[in-house]
C-alpha positions as CSV (number, residue, x, y, z in Angstrom):
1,X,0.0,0.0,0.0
2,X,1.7,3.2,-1.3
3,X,-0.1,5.8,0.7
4,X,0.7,3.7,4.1
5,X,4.3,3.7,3.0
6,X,4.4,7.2,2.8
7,X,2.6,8.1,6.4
8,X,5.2,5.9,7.7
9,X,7.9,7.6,6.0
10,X,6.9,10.9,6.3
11,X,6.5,10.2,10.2
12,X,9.9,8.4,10.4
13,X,11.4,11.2,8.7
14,X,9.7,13.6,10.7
15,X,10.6,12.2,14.0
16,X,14.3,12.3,12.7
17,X,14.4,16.0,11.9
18,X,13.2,17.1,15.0
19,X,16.1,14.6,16.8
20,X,18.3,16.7,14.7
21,X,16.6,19.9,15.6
22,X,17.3,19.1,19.5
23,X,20.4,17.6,19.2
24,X,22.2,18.9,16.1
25,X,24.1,15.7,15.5
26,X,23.5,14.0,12.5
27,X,24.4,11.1,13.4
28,X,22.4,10.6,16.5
29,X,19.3,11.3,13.9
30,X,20.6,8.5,11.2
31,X,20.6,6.2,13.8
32,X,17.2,6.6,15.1
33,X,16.1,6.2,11.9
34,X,18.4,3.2,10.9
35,X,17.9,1.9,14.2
36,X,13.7,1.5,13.6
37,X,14.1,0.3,10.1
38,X,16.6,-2.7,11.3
39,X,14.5,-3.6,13.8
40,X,11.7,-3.8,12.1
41,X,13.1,-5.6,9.0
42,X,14.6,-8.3,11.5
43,X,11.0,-8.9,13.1
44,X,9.9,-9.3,9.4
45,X,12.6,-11.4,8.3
46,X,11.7,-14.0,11.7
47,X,7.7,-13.6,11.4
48,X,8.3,-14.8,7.4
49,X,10.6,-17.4,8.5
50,X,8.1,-18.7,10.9
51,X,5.0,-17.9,9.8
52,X,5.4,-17.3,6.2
53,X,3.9,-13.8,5.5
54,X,5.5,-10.4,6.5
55,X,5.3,-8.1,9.4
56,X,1.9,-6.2,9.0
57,X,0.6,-2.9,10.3
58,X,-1.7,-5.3,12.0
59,X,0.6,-7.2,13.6
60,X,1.6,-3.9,16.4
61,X,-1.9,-5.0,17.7
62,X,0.1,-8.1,19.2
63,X,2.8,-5.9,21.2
64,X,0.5,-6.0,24.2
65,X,0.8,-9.5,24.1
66,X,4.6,-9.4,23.3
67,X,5.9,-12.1,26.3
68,X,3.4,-14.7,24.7
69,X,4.8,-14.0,21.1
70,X,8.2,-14.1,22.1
71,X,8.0,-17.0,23.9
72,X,6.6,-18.7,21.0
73,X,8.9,-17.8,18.4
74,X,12.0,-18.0,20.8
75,X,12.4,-21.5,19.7
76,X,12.5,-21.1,16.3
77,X,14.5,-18.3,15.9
78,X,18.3,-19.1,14.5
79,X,20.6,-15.9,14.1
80,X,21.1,-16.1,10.1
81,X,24.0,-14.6,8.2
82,X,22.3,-12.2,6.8
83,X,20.5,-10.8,10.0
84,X,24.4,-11.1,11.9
85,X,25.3,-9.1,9.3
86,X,23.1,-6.4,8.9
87,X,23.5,-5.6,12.7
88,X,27.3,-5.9,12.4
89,X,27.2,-3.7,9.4
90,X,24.8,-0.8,11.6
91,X,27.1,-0.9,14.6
92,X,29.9,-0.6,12.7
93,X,28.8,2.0,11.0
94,X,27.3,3.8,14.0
95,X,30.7,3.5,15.3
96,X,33.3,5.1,12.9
């Protein structure tokens, strides 16, 4: 849905300039940003892995019941290259 996409991103990218309105460091504004968008793609990567379909705006309606979905996708969850190195690759980066 290409009008969701863009709420999303114009609130994302909202909530980053005023981070770099308060704080004036770039960088503390990228990662905010890069931060939400890696989390998010790594919940989407395991709920495909499990489930087989991708996170959902419907889905946040399960973070009030986010011990009984973690406990239940604990199991199956095995760190994948790719996922090691996306995070490597952010705190890496968030670190030079």
């Amino acid at each position: 849905n290409i009008s969701a996409f863009f709420l999303q991103y114009t609130v994302l990218i909202s909530v980053c300039a005023l981070v770099l309105a308060l704080t004036g460091k770039l960088w503390a504004s990228y990662s905010l940003c890069a931060s939400v968008y890696l989390t998010l793609s790594v919940i989407s990567h395991y709920k495909t892995v499990i489930n087989g379909a991708p996170l959902v705006l419907s889905d946040l309606t399960l973070t009030s019941r986010f011990f009984d979905v973690f406990s239940f996708a604990l199991p199956q969850i095995k760190l994948s290259f790719h996922v090691v190195t996306a995070i490597l690759v952010f705190i890496i980066y968030n670190i030079v």
